[in-house]
C-alpha positions in Angstrom: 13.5 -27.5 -9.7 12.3 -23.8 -8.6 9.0 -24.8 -10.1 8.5 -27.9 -7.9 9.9 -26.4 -4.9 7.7 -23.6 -5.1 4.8 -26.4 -5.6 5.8 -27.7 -2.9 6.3 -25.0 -0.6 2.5 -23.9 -1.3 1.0 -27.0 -0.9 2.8 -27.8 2.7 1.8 -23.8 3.9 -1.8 -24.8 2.4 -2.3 -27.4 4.7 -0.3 -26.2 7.7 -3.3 -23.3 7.5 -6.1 -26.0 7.1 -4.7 -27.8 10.3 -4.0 -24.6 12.1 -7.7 -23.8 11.4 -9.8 -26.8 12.1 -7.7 -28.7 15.4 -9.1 -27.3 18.7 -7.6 -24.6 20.1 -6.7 -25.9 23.2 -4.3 -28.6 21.2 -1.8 -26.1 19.7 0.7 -24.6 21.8 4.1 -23.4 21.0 6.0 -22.8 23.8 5.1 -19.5 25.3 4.9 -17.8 22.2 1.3 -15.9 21.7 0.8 -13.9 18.9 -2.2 -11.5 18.1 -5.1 -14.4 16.5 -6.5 -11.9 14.0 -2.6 -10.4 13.4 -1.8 -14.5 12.6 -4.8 -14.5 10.8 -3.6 -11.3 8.8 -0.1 -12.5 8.3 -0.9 -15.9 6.6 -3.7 -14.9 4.3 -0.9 -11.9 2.8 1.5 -15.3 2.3 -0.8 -17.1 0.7 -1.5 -14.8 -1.6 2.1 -14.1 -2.2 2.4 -17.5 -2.5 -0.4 -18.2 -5.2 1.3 -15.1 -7.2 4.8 -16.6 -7.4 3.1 -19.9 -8.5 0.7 -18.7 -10.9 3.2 -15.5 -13.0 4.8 -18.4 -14.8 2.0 -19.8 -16.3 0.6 -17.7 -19.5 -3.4 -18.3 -19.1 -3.0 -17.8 -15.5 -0.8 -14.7 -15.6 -3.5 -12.4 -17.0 -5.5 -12.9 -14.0 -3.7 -13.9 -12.0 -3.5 -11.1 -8.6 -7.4 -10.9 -8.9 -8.4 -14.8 -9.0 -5.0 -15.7 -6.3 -7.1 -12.2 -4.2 -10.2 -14.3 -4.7 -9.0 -17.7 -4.3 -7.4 -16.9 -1.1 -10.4 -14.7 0.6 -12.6 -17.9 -0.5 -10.6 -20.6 0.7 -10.1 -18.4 4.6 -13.9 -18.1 4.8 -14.8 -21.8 4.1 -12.4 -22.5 6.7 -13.8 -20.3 9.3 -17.2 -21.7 8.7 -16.2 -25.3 9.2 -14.7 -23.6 12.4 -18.3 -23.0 13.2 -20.0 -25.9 12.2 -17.2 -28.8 13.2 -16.0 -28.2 16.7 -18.1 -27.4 19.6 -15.5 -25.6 21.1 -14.7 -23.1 18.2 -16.9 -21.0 16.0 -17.1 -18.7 13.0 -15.4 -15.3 13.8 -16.6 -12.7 11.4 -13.1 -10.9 12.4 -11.4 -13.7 12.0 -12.7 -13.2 8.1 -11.8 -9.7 7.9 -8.2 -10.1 9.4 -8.3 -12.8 6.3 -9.6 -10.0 4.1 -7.4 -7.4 5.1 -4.0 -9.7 4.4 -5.3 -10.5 1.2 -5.7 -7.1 0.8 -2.5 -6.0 1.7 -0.5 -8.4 -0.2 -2.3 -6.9 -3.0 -0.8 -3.7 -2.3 2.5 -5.0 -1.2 3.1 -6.9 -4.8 1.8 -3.7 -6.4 4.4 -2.0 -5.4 7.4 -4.1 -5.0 7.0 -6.4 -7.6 5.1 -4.9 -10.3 6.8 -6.9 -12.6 5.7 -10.3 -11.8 2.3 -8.9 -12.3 2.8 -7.5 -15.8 
């Protein structure tokens, strides 16, 4: 049941960041709440990393490798979406910062299960 929920739980934060990144700007508001774009950018990239992990430590094949292919996986899948950014909507385009904020939340979710749950990654 943990399994699937966790399954689930990815899959629904994967695609809450593909629509977050490819609607218009101008179309998502959330009541007077503004947060920091590359901080968002930042937070949800060290998630989904946290997120892969947790999915992936179960699995035997996947659990050797898993911290550097979730690192990679994630970095990959932020930059793709940033370049659609660029190259589907007039109104928005490619932010090189954007894909460092992406970089640097990978990077510190790296660093964050290093040391808090060096376990899982053993």
């Amino acid at each position: 049941m943990v399994n699937k929920f966790s399954l689930i739980v990815a899959l629904v934060y994967s695609a809450l960041i593909i629509y977050l990144g490819l609607t218009e700007s101008d179309s998502i508001s959330i009541s007077n709440f503004h947060v920091n774009d590359k901080l968002a950018h930042l937070l949800s990239f060290l998630c989904s990393l946290t997120f892969s992990i947790f999915k992936q430590h179960k699995y035997k094949t996947l659990k050797r490798n898993s911290l550097r292919s979730s690192a990679l996986i994630c970095f990959m899948y932020g930059t793709v979406l940033e370049l659609l950014q660029g190259s589907l909507f007039s109104e928005r385009f490619t932010d090189v910062y954007d894909i460092l904020a992406n970089a640097i939340g990978v990077f510190l979710g790296i660093v964050i299960l290093k040391l808090f749950f060096r376990d899982i990654l053993s």
